[in-house]
Structures are given as structure tokens and as C-alpha cells.
C-alpha positions, -999 to 999 in steps of 0.1 A, spaced: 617 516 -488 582 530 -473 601 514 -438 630 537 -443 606 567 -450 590 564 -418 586 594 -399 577 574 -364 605 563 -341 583 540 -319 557 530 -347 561 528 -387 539 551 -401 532 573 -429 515 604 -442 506 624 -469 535 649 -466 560 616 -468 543 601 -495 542 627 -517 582 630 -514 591 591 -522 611 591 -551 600 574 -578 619 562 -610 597 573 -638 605 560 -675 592 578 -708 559 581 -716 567 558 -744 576 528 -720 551 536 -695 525 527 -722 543 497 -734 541 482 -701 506 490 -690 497 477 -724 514 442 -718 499 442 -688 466 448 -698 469 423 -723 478 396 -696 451 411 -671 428 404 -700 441 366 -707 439 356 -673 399 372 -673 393 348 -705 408 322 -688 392 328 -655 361 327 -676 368 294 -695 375 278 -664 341 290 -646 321 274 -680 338 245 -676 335 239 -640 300 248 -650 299 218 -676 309 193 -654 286 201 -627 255 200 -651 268 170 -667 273 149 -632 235 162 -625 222 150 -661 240 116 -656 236 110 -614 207 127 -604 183 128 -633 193 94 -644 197 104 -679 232 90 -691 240 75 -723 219 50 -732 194 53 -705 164 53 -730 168 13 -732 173 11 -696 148 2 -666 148 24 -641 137 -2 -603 130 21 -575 154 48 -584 182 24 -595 190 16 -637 194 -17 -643 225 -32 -637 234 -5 -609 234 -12 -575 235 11 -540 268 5 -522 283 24 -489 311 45 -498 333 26 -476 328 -5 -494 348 9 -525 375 28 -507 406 18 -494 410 54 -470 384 81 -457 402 107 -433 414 140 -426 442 155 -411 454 177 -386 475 210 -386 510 211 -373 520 227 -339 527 259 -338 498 267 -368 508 288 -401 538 299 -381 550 264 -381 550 260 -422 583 262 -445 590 282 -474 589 246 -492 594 210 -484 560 186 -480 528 201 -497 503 204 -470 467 209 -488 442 229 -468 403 238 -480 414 269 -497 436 243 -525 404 225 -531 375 235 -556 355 219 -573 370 199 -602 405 219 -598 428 222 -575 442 255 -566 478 259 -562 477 296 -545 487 296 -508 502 259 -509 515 254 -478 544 235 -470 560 215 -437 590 194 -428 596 157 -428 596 156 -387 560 173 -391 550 152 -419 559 119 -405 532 131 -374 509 127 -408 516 94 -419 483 81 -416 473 110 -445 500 108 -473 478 118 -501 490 91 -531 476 94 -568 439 96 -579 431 103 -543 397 125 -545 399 156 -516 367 168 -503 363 196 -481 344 187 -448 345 219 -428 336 257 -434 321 280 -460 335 253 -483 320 223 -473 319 197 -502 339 211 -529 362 182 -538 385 177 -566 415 155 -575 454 169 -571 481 166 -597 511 143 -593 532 170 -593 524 182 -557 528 150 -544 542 138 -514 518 159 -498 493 156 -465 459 172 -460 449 190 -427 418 187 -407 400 207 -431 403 182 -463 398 147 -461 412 115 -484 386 96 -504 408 71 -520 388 46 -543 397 2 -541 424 -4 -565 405 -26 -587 374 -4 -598 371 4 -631 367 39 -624 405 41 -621 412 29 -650 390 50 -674 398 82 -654 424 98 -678 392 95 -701 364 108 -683 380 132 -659 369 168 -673 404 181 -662 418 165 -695 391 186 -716 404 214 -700 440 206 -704 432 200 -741 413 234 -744 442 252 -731 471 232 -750 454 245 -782 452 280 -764 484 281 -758 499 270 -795 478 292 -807 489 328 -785 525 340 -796 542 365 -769 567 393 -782 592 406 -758 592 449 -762 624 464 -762 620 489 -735 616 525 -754 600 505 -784 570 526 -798 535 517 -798 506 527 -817 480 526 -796 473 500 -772 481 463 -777 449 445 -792 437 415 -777 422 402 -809 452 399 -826 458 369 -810 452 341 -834 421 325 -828 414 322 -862 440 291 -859 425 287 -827 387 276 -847 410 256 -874 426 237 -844 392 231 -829 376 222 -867 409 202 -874 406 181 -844 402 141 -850 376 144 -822 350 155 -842 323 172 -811 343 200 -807 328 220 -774 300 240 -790 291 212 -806 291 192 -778 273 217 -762 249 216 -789 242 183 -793 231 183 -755 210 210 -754 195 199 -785 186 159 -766 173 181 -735 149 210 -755 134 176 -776 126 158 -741 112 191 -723 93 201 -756 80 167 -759 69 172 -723 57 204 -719 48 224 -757 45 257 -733 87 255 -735 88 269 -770 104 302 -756 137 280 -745 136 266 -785 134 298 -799 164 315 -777 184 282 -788 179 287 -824 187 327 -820 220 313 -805 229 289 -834 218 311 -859 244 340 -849 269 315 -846 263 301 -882 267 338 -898 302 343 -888 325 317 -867 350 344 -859 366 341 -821 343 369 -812 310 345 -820 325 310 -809 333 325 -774 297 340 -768 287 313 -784 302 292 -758 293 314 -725 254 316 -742 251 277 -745 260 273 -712 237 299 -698 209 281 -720 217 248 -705 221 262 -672 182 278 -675 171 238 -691 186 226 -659 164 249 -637 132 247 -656 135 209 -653 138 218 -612 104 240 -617 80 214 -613 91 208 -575 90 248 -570 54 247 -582 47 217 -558 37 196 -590 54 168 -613 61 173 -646 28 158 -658 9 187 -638 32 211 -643 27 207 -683 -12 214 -676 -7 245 -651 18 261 -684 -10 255 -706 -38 269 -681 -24 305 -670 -22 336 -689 -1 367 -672 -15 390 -645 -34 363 -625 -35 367 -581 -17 344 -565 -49 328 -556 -59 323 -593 -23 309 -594 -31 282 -568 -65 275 -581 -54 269 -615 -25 243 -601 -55 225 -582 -75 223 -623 -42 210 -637 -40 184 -608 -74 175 -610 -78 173 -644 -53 152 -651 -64 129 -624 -97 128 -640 -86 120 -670 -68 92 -665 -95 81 -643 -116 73 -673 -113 85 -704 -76 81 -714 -75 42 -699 -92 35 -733 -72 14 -752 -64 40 -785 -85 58 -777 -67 86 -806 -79 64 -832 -117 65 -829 -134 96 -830 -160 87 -807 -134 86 -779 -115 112 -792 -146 134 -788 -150 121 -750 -119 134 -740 -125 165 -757 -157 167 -740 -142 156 -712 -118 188 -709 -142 213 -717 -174 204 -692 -141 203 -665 -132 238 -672 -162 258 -678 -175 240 -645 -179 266 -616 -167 238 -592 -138 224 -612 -130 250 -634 -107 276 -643 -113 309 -620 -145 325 -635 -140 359 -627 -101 360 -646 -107 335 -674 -135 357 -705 -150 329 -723 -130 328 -755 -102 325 -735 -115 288 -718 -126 279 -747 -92 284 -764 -74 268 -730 -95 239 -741 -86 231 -774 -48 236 -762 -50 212 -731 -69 185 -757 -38 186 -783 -12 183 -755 -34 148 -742 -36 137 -778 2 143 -783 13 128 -751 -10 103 -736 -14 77 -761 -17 53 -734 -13 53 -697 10 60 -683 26 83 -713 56 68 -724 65 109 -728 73 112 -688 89 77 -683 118 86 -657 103 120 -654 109 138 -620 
């Protein structure tokens, strides 16, 4: 229609005067609000979802690091840990448990060459990270498939992106798209038929926690159809969508770790382990508890979904504070000591002097004093390490920054550093920061 309003002979185009005379069908003010209430109510689903998604994306990717980087999976406490490898693991080349890695190529003729359907071609902008995005699927022909053979994507094949702005996102694509190909933008990883990973995917793939998340979503929304005309009183609340079955569903649920329990019970394993290692932490315990206790008062939809997006932050912040201690240049040892050492509103050069104490200290320490076999349990000792501590600090050479630090304050610095030793070092090295980065 704005074609046909064109005022240009030799170019479309339009202007205000044209505009402003379009017809338009306008129905009453009644309808008008129906609609834009429906389709607030949708614009406002699809946010929650959007939402949802992100958190859960956000899980995986936390939960990959916990298990694959920091070596902490379940049951790692009873397991040796050999020059960065658990017991029982081993370090393989990818290409000794795949069957396929490549890429593909892009028809002739480019985007003008694809079909309004036929073979699903996936492309970089499909693939995300644990989801595969079915906007702007595009689709060729068997003759330009077949000049793809050697990338027919089958099932459980992982994509990764290997080119672009995207580099490295990778997920897994539904059965349903298949047969499909991948350009030069995606390859195949497809894994050797006989590793177990296979056959435990439909368990530990976090695409079935979210397709279990949204099946109880979805029995638990009920759509109306309006009749057009139909009045409204005032616009269409989002909150009367039944979540309270929703938390019955969730509560009801043979799996008993429902996700903000789940969520829980991790953040609860991490804040013990980063307490144990570092006491200066207590601000992350305190925020945690906050959290839990506003979700105790009142388990209405309104609490279990902040609930939900707080957790995650809180993890999210455990995750980076675990990270700090290569910011600060130290290890987690050090950086435990440096916590304890500074107070606000030092330089930057009182900053770096104090990291040298914790560093030196430390070192010091278990020079001498802590080798002593329990040494905690004989007060003689216990008073050597004390002492040990306090001639370190107050020294002008060694010591904490004379001109920032009033005497009170190192004398309080020393009592905390000696009950963080006495908590953590029981022997060397502390069984506290085993497997600690």
C-alpha cells in the first residue's frame, strides 16, 4: 500500500503530506485496548522468557567452569588431583574421540541462492551457546546440498562457531531441523559412537532442564481468545497468570532440587569453601542469607523469580571473586592475608606494599614456625607464631606501611592474621587450599 501511495514516478518515495493522508482502518477505542493489552501481555511473556533463558544459559556456563576448569565436580573431595589431571582422567586430542571436524561452504550465488524451504542450511547466527536459534534459517535445494555431502549434520552433532564476532559459541541442534548442512562459518564436531557421553546426554544436557522448565510454564499459562468489541477493565494483568500452580508444580515435582534449591545448595558448597578460605568473604554470606531470608517470608511468583535472577547474580559474583586472586597477582593463600591486611582509603602504593607483607609473611611462616608438627596444641608454639606475626608487622622493613597503619590498628591486623593461621594451617601445606587456584 505505501508503494501505491508513492508520489515519485522514477523512485518510491514518501513524505509527510502522503503520510498523513493513508487511510487507516481504526476500530473502537474498546478493541484498540484489547489488542494492545494482549499484546502487551505477550511482549511481557517473551521478556520473562528471554530472561529465563539468559539465567539458564548463565547456569550452564558457571556449572561447566565449576566442573572443567576449577576441577570441582561431584565427588572431587576424594579425588587426587596429578599435574592438573583427577585421577582416573586422562588428556586426549579432540580428534581422537570424534568421528568428523569441518565446516562448510556457502552455495553460489550467496543468500540470493537460498529457498523459501527445502534443506536447513545453519549459519553462525543459528548457533549460541547451549541453544540453537531458529530465526533466519536458511534453506537450499538438493542439487546445492548434494555440493555438501561431506557436511550433513546427523544427530548429537555439537556446532561451533569458528569465524566472526561469534567465535566459539557452540550448541547442539534439534532433530527436527535435520537434514541440514552447515556453511563455512559453523563447523561439525561429531563425537565416536561409542563414548559414554552419548549415551547419558538426554541426562546431562541442560537443554532438558530447560525444556522441563518451560513444559511446567506452559501447563501452567491458560490463553483466552477476546471477542473483538469485548470490554476490558483496565489492562490485562500479567500476574494473573497462575504461578501459584506454577510453585506447586515445582514443589510437587518427584525431583526433589527444584532450581532455587539447586541453586542453593551450590552456592551454599561454594560460600563454605571461600569462607573456609578466606574469613574476609563474610560480606558474600551475609548478601546470601538476605536472599534466602526474603524468599522464606513469602514464596509467591513475585519472590521465587527474584529469587531466581538474585542467586544467579550471587553465584555469578562467587565465580569472579574466586578469579580475584589472579587480578591481584597472588594465589588464594596470599590473597586471604592481603583481605585481612588492608583497610579503605590506602594509595596504590600502600596497596602494593601490603600484597608484598601478605606474600612475605606467609612465606615466613611456613618457613619456620608452622612446619611444627601441631604446633596449635602447645602453647609455647602457639605463642611463636603469634610472635611471629606481630615482630613481622610492626617491623619498618617488613611491615605494614607505617605512615597509613595507627598502632591500634596493627595491633588489631595481628590478632586477625593469627586466628586465620590457627584456623587454616594446621599443618603444611593447609588441607583448606588443596586444589586451590
Amino acid at each position: 500500500m505505501l508503494n501505491q501511495c508513492s508520489n515519485k514516478a522514477t523512485m518510491a518515495s514518501l513524505n509527510q503530506d502522503v503520510i498523513c493522508r493513508i487511510p487507516l482502518k481504526l476500530p473502537p477505542i474498546g478493541t484498540q485496548k484489547a489488542i494492545a493489552d494482549i499484546l502487551s501481555a505477550y511482549d511481557a511473556l517473551i521478556e520473562n522468557n528471554r530472561r529465563r533463558m539468559a539465567l539458564l544459559e548463565e547456569s550452564a556456563r558457571l556449572l561447566y567452569r565449576e566442573w572443567f576448569v576449577h576441577l570441582r565436580f561431584p565427588g572431587h573431595e576424594h579425588v587426587p588431583i596429578t599435574d592438573g589431571v583427577p585421577e582416573g582422567w586422562e588428556r586426549v586430542r579432540l580428534k581422537d574421540l570424534t568421528t568428523k571436524i569441518g565446516s562448510g561452504a556457502t552455495p553460489k550465488g550467496g543468500e540470493g541462492a537460498y529457498k523459501d524451504e527445502g534443506i536447513t542450511l545453519i549459519r553462525s547466527l543459528n548457533v549460541y551457546d547451549y541453544r540453537f536459534d531458529e530465526s533466519g534459517l536458511a534453506f537450499i535445494d538438493d542439487t546445492q546440498a548434494s555440493k555438501l555431502a561431506n557436511v550433513v549434520v546427523e544427530p548429537n552433532d555439537v556446532l561451533l562457531n569458528i569465524t566472526g564476532a561469534s567465535v566459539g559459541r557452540c550448541c547442539m541442534v534439534q532433530d527436527r531441523h535435520l537434514p541440514a548442512r552447515v556453511n563455512q562459518h559453523v563447523m561439525i564436531i561429531r563425537a565416536a559412537p561409542d563414548l559414554s557421553l552419548l549415551r547419558d546426554r538426554e541426562k546431562a544436557d541442560i537443554t532438558d532442564i530447560i525444556r522441563e522448565l518451560h513444559g511446567v510454564v506452559d501447563e501452567a499459562i491458560e490463553t483466552k481468545t477476546l471477542t473483538v468489541g469485548e470490554e476490558r477493565f483496565g489492562p490485562y494483568d500479567i500476574s494473573k497468570i497462575d504461578f501459584d500452580r506454577l510453585r506447586m508444580e515445582f514443589e510437587r515435582s518427584k525431583k526433589k532440587n527444584t532450581t532455587v534449591q539447586s541453586l542453593k545448595t551450590a552456592i551454599e558448597l561454594k560460600l563454605q569453601r571461600l569462607l573456609a578460605q578466606n574469613p574476609a568473604r563474610t560480606n558474600f554470606q551475609k548478601h546470601y542469607e538476605e536472599i534466602v531470608a526474603e524468599y522464606n517470608r513469602e514464596k509467591n511468583r513475585v519472590t521465587i523469580e527474584k529469587t531466581f535472577e538474585a542467586l544467579f547474580v550471587l553465584l555469578k559474583g562467587l565465580d569472579e571473586e574466586e578469579d580475584r586472586a589472579i587480578q591481584e597477582g597472588l594465589d588464594q593463600e596470599t590473597l586471604a592475608l592481603f583481605d585481612l591486611l588492608k583497610k579503605p582509603e590506602l594509595t596504590q602504593r600502600d596497596i602494593k606494599r601490603i600484597k608484598e607483607v601478605a606474600v612475605e609473611l606467609l612465606a615466613a611462616l611456613k618457613a619456620e614456625k608452622l612446619k611444627v608438627a601441631h604446633w596449635r596444641e602447645k602453647e609455647a608454639t602457639r605463642d611463636a607464631v603469634r610472635l611471629a606475626i606481630h615482630n613481622f608487622l610492626w617491623s619498618d622493613e617488613t611491615g605494614l606501611p607505617v605512615d597509613s597503619y595507627e598502632e591500634l590498628e596493627v595491633v588489631e591486623k595481628v590478632d586477625e592474621v593469627f586466628r586465620h593461621v590457627y584456623r587454616v594451617y594446621p599443618e603444611i601445606p593447609s588441607p583448606v587450599y588443596q586444589g586451590a587456584a
